[in-house]
TORLUMLO-294761 format. One record per residue (C-alpha): x, y, z; residue in one letter. Coordinates in nm, 4 decimals. Example, Ala and Ser with C-alpha at 12.3 -4.5 7.8 and 13.67 -1.06 7.14 Angstrom:
<pt <1.2300; -0.4500; 0.7800>; A>
<pt <1.3670; -0.1060; 0.7140>; S>
//
This chain:
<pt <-1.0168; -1.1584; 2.4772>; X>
<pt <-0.9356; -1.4588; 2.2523>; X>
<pt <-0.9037; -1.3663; 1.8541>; X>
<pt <-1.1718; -1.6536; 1.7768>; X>
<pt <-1.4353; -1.4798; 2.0529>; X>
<pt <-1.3797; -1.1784; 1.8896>; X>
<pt <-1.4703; -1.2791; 1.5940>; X>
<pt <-1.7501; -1.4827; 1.7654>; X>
<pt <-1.8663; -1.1302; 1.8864>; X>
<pt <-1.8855; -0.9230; 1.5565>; X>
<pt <-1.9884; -1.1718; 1.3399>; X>
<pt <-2.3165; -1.2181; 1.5604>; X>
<pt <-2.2955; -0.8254; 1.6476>; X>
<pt <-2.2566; -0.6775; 1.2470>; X>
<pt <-2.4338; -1.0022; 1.0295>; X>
<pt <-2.4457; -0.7495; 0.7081>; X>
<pt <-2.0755; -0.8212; 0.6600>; X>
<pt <-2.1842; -1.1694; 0.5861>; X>
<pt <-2.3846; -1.0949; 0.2783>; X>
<pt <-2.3629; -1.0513; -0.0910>; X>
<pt <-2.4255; -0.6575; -0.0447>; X>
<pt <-2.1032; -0.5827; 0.1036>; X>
<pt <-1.9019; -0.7603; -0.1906>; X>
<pt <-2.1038; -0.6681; -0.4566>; X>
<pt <-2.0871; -0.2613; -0.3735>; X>
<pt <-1.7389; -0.3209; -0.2956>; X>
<pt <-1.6534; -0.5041; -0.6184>; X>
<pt <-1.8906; -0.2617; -0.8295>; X>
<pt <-1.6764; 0.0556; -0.6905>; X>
<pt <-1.3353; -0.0568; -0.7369>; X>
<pt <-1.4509; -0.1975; -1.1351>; X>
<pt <-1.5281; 0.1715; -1.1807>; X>
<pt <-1.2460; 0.3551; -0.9422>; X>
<pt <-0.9330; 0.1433; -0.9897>; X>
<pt <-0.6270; 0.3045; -1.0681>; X>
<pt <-0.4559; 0.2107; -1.4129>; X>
<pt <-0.1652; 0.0599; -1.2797>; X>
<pt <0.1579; -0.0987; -1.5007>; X>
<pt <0.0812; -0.4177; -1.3043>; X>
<pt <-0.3192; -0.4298; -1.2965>; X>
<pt <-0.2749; -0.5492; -1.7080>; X>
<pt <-0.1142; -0.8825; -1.6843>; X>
<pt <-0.1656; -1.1815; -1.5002>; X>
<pt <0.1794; -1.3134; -1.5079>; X>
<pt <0.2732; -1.4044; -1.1793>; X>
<pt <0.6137; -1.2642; -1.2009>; X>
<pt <0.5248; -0.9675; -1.2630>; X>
<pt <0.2523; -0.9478; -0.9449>; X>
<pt <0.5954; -1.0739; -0.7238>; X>
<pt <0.8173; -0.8183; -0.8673>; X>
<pt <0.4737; -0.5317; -0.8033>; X>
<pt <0.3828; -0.6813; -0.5043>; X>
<pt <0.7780; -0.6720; -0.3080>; X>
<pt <0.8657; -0.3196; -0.4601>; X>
<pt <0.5378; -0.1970; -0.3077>; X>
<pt <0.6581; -0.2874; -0.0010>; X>
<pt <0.7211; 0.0589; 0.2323>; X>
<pt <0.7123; 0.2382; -0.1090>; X>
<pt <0.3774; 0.4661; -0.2729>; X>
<pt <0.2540; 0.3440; -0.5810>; X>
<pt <0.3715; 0.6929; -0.7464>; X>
<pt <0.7435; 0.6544; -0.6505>; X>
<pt <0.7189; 0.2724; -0.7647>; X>
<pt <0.5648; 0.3071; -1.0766>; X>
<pt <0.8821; 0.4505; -1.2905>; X>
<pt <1.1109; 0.1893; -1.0868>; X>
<pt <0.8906; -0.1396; -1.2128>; X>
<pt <0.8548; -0.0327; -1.5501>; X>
<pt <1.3074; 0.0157; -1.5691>; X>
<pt <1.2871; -0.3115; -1.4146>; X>
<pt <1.0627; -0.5005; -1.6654>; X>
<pt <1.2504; -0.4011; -1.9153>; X>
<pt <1.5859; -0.5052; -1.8265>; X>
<pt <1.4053; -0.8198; -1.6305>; X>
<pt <1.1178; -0.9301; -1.7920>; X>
<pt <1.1678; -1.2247; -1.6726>; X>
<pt <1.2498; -1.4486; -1.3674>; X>
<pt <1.5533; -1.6287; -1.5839>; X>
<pt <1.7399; -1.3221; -1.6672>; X>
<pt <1.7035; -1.1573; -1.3037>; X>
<pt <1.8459; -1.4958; -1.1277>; X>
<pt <2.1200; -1.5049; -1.3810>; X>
<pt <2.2127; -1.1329; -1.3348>; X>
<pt <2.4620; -1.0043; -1.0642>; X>
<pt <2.3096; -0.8454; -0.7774>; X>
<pt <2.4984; -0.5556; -0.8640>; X>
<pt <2.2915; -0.5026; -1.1570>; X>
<pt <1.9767; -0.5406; -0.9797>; X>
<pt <2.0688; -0.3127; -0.6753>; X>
<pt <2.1549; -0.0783; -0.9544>; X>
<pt <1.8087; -0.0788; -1.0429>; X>
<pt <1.6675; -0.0188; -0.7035>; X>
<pt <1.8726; 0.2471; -0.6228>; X>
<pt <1.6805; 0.5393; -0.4988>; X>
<pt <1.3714; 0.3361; -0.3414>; X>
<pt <1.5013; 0.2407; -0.0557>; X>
<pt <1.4600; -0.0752; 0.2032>; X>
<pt <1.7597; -0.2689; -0.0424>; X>
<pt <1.7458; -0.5558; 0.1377>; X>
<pt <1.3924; -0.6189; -0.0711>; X>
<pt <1.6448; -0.6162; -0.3450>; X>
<pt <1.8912; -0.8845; -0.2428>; X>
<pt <1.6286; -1.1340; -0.1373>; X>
<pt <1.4650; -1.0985; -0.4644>; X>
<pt <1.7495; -1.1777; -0.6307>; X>
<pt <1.7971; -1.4290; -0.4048>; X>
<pt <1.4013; -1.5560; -0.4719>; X>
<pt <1.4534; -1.5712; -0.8357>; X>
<pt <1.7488; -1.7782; -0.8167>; X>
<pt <1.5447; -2.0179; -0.5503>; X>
<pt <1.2490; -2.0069; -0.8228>; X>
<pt <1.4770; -2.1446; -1.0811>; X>
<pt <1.6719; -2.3934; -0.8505>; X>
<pt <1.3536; -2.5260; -0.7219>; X>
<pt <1.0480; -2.4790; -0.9055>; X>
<pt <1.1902; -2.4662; -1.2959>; X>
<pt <1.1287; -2.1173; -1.3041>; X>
<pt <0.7869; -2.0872; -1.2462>; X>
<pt <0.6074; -1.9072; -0.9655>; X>
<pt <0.4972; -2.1375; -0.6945>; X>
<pt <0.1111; -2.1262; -0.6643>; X>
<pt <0.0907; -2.1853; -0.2953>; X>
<pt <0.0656; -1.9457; 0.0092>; X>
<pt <0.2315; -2.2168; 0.2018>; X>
<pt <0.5037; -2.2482; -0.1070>; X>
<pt <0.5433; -1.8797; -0.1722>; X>
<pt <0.6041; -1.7548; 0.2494>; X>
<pt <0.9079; -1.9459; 0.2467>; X>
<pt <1.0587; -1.7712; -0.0158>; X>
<pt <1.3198; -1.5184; 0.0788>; X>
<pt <1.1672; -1.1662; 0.1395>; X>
<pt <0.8006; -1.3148; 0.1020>; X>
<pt <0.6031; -1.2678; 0.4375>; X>
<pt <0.2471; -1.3229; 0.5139>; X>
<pt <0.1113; -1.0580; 0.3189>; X>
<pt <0.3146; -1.0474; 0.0070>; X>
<pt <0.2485; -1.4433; -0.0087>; X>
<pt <-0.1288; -1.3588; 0.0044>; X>
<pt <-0.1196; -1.1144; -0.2519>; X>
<pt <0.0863; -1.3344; -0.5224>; X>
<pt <-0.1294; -1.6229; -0.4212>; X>
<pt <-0.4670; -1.4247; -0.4605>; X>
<pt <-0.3875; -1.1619; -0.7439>; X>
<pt <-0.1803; -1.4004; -0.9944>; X>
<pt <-0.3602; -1.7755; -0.9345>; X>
<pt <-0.7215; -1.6574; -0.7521>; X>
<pt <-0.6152; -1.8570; -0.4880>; X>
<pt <-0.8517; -1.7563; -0.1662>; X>
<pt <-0.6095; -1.6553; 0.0572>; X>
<pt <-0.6091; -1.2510; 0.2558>; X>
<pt <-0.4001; -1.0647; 0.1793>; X>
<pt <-0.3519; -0.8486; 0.4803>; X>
<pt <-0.1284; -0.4922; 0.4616>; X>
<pt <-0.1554; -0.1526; 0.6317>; X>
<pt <-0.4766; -0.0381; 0.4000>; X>
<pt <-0.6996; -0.3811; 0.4626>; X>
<pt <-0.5757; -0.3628; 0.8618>; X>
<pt <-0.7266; -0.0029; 0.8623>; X>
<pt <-1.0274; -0.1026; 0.6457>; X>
<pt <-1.1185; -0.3643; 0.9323>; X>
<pt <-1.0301; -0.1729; 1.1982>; X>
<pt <-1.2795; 0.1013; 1.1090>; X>
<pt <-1.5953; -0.1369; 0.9790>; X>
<pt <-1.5633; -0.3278; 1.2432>; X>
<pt <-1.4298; -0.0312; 1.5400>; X>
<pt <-1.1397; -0.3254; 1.6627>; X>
<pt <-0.9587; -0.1808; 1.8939>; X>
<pt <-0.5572; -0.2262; 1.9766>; X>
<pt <-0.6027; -0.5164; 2.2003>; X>
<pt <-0.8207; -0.7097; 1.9537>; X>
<pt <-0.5901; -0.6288; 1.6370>; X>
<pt <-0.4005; -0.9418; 1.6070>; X>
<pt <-0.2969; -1.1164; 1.2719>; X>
<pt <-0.5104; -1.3790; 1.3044>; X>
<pt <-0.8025; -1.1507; 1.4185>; X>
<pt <-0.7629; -0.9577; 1.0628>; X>
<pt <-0.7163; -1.2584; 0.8591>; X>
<pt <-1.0258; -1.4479; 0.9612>; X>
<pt <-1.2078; -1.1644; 0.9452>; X>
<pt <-1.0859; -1.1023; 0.5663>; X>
<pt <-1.1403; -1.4715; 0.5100>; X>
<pt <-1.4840; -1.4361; 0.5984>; X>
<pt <-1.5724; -1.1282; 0.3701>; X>
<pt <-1.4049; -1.2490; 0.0733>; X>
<pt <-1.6784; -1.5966; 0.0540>; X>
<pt <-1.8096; -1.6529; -0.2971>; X>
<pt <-1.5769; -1.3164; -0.4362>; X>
<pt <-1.3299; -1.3744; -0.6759>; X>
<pt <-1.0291; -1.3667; -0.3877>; X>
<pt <-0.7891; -1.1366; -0.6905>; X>
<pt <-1.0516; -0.9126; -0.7253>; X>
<pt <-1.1716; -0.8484; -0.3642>; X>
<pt <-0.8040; -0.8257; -0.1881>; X>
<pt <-0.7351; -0.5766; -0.4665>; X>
<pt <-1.0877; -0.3770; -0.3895>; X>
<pt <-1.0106; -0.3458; -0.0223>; X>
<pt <-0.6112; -0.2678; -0.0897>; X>
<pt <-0.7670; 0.0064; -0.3584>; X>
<pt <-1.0246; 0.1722; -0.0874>; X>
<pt <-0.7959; 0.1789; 0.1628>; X>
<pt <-0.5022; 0.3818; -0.0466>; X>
<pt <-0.8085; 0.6281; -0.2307>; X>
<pt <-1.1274; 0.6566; 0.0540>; X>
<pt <-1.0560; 0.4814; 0.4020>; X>
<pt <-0.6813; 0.6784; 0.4122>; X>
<pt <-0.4827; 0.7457; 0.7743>; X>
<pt <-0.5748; 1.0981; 0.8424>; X>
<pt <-0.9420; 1.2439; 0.7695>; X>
<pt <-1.0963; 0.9341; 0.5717>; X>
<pt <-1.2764; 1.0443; 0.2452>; X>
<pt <-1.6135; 0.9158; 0.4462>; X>
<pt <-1.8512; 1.1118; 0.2081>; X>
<pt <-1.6878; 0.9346; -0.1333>; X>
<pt <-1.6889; 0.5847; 0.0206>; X>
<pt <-1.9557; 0.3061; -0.1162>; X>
<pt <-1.9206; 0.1276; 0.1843>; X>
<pt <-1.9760; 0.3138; 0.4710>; X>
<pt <-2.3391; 0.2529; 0.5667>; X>
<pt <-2.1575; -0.0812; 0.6916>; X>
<pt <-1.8477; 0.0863; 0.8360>; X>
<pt <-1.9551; 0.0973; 1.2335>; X>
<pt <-1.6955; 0.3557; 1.2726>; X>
<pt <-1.8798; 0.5669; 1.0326>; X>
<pt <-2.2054; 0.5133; 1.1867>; X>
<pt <-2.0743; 0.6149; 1.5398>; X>
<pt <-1.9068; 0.9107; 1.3768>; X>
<pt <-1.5671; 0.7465; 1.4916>; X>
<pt <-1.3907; 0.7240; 1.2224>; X>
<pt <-1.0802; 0.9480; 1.3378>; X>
<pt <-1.0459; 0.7076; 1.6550>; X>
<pt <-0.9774; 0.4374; 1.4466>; X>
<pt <-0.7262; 0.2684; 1.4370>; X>
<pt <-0.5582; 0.4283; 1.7407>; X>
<pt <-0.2493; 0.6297; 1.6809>; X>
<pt <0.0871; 0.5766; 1.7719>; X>
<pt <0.3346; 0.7939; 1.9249>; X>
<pt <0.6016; 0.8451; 1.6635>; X>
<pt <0.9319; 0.7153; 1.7681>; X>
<pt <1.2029; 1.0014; 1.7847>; X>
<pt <1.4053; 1.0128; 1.4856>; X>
<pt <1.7812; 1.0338; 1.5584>; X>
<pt <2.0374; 1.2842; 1.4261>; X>
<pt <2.3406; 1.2119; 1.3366>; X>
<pt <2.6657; 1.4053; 1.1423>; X>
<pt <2.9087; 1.1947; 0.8962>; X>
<pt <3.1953; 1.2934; 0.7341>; X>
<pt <3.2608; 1.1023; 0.3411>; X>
<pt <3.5949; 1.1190; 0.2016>; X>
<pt <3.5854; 1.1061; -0.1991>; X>
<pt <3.9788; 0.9800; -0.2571>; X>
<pt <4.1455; 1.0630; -0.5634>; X>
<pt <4.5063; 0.9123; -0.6998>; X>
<pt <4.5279; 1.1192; -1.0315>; X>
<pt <4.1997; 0.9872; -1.2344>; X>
<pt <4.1294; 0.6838; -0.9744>; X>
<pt <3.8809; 0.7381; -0.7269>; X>
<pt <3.8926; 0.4987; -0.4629>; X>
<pt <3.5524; 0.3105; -0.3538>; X>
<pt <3.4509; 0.0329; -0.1197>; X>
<pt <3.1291; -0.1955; -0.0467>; X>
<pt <2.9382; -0.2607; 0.2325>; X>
<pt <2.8906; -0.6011; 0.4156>; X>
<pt <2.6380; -0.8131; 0.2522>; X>
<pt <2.4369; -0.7785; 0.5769>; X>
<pt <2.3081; -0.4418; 0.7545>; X>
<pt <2.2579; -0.1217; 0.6573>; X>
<pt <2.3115; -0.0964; 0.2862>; X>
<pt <2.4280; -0.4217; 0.2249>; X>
<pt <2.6245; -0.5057; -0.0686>; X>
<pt <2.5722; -0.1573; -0.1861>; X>
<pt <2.8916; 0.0790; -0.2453>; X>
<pt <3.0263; 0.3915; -0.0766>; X>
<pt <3.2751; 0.5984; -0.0276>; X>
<pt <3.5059; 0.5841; 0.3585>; X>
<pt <3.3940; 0.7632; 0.6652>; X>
<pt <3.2231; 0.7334; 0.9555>; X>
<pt <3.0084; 0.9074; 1.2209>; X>
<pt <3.1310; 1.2538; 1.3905>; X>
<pt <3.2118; 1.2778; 1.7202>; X>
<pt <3.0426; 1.5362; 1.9848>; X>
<pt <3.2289; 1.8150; 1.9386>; X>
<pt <3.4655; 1.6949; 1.7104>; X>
<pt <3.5414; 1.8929; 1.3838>; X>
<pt <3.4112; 1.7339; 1.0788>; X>
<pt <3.8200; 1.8086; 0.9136>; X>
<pt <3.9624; 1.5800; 1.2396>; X>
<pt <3.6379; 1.3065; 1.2010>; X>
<pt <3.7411; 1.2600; 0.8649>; X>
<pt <4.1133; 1.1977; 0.9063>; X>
<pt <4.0253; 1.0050; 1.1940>; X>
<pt <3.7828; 0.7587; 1.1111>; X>
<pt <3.9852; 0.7144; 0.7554>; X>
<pt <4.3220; 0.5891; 0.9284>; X>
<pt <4.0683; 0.3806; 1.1573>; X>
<pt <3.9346; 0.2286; 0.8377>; X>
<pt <4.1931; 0.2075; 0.5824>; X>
<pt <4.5005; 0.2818; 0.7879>; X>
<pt <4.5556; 0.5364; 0.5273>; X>
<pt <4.6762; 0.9660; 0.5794>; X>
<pt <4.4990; 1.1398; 0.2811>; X>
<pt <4.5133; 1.5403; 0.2229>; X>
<pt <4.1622; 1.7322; 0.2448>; X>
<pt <4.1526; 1.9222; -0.1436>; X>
<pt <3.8189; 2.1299; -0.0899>; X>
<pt <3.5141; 2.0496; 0.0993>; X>
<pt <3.1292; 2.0034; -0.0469>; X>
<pt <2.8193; 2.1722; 0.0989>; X>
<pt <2.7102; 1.9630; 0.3561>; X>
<pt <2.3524; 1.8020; 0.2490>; X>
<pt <2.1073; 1.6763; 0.4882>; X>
<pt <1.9130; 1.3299; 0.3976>; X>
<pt <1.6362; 1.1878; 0.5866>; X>
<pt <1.5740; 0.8276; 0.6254>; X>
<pt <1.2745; 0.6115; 0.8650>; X>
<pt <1.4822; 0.5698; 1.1532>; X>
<pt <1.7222; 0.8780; 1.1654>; X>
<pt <1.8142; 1.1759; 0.9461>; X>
<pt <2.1620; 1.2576; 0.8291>; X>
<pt <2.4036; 1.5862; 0.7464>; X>
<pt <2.6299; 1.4699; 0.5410>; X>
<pt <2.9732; 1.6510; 0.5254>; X>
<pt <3.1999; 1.5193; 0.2030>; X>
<pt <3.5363; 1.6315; 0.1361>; X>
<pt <3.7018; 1.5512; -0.2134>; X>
<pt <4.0822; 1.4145; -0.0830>; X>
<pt <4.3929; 1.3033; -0.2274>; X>
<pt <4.6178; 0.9622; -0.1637>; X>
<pt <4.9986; 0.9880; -0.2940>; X>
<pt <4.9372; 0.6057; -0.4129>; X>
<pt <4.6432; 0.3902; -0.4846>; X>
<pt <4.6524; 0.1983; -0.1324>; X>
<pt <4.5009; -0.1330; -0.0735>; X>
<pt <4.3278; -0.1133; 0.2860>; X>
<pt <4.4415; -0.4385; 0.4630>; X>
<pt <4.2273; -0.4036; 0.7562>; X>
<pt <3.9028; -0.4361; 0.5197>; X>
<pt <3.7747; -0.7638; 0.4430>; X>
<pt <3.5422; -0.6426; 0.2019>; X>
<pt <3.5843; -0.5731; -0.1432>; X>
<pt <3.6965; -0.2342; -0.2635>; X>
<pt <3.8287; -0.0443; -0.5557>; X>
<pt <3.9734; 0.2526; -0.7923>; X>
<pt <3.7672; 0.3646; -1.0843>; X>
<pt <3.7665; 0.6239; -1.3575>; X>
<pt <3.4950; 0.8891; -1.2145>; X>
<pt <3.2642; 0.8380; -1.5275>; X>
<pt <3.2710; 0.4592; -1.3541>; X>
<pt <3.0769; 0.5799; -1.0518>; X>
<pt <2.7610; 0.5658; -1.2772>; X>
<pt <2.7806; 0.2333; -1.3099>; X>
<pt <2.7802; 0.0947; -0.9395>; X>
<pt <2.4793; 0.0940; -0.6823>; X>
<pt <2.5637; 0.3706; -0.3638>; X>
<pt <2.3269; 0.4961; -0.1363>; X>
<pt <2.0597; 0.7514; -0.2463>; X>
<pt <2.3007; 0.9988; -0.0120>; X>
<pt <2.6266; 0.9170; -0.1666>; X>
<pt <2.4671; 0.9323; -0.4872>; X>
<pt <2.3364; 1.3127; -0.4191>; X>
<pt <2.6897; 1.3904; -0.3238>; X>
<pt <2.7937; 1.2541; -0.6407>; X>
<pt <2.5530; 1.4436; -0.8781>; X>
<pt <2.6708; 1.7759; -0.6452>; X>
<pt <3.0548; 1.7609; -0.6197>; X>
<pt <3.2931; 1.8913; -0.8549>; X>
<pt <3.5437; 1.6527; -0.8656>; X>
<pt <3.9254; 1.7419; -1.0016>; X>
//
């Protein structure tokens, strides 16, 4: 069925969602219920962009820490653009999805280029900005200028979907955002797309929905049906792929030698040490040596070997096998076109790697 019949169909099918009562319980909870959150005290609209990408994929409890190292070294749009990305993926290290990094970097150099610094106001002005989708455009435009404009993620998709029992077929974009458009008449647009982010993270959550503690529900139809477990329908889980890599950690007396990774993929522009993916029954000792003189044309000597440590990401999980090696000179790779080089250990500190490299670095004993 066509999004606009659907709409058609539950607006003339569930006519409470078009009142004031709706808004005003909703509004009255989340006054009372809202989390105190870092950026919930400021309406500077940098400071909503910077909240609103870093909550991207990441819980509120892992980014809290992260935003408040980050507003301290960049407080403001200026000093990120003018900084090297280095120094901001040094500050994301650990969270994960870096490529939210480099195209806020990217953004804040865009915001200084184009719009003198300042924040673009617009949803239509803010989506094309690198990094800045539908729903983080919605948010910035909403939560920082009032601007009524949904703001649509995983907790307002799930909200719908249960007060309104949409199922799959119906659950387009456009579905949602009309639907949001249409609750949020006569609210304040910053306070109600906050409300319905808020009871989505706290009451209406994935699994077993806090039904009892939400001030909503005698309009949720899923609640009324007693459906609220059917909705939205679950996905099968995609199989999560295993995979063994070997790291070689190269030493030439004090000079450990490091490399980066292309500025697009997996990683990008972060650094790492060499290595590569073990072979079915290949020994991780022969993978190493292996995929090193692949990479770097380079014969090294094995020293010792670290425990292996296992690290998990969304797509596939990792053991990690590192060996700490030695180089009779301090070789410059010719068959890599990306940058590389040989620092003082204490020097590893100061360069973004992988949350994995980083744990091997934190565990090894180096010589």
């Amino acid at each position: 069925m066509h999004s606009k019949k659907i709409i058609m169909r539950k607006r003339a099918e569930y006519k409470s969602f078009q009142s004031s009562r709706f808004r005003k319980v909703l509004l009255s909870w989340y006054k009372a219920q809202k989390r105190d959150l870092p950026w919930r005290k400021t309406k500077d609209p940098y400071k909503i962009l910077i909240s609103e990408i870093m909550l991207q994929q990441t819980q509120v409890e892992t980014v809290i820490p992260y935003y408040k190292a980050w507003m301290k070294k960049f407080n403001t749009i200026k000093k990120l653009a003018t900084a090297s990305l280095d120094e901001a993926l040094m500050l994301w290290e650990g969270m994960g999805y870096y490529s939210r990094a480099r195209n806020l970097h990217l953004t804040a150099q865009e915001i200084e280029k184009n719009y003198n610094g300042k924040i673009p106001d617009s949803f239509e002005n803010l989506i094309h900005l690198p990094g800045i989708g539908k729903y983080t455009a919605g948010a910035i435009a909403s939560i920082a200028f009032n601007k009524p404009v949904p703001a649509i993620d995983a907790n307002v998709r799930r909200v719908l979907t249960r007060l309104l029992c949409l199922s799959p077929s119906s659950s387009k974009d456009k579905t949602f955002w009309e639907l949001a458009l249409n609750l949020m008449v006569t609210a304040s647009p910053s306070e109600f797309n906050q409300a319905m982010m808020e009871i989505g993270a706290l009451v209406c959550i994935a699994k077993n929905p806090r039904c009892p503690n939400c001030p909503v529900r005698s309009h949720c139809n899923a609640y009324l049906k007693g459906m609220q477990n059917r909705y939205p329908a679950i996905r099968k889980p995609k199989k999560v792929e295993e995979i063994e890599v070997v790291l070689g950690i190269i030493f030439n007396d004090t000079m450990v030698y490091i490399q980066k990774r292309p500025p697009q993929g997996l990683f990008a522009g972060l650094w790492e040490f060499p290595g590569g993916k073990v072979e079915p029954g290949e020994r991780p000792e022969k993978a190493l040596h292996r995929e090193l003189k692949e990479e770097l044309g380079e014969k090294v000597r094995i020293i010792s070997n670290g425990k292996a440590i296992r690290h998990k990401y969304t797509r596939f999980k990792v053991l990690l096998y590192p060996f700490i090696c030695s180089a009779q000179k301090r070789f410059s790779p010719g068959s890599r076109k990306g940058e590389f080089r040989w620092i003082l250990q204490k020097e590893l500190k100061n360069y973004p790697f992988p949350t994995a490299n980083r744990k091997i670095i934190q565990s090894l004993r180096f010589p």
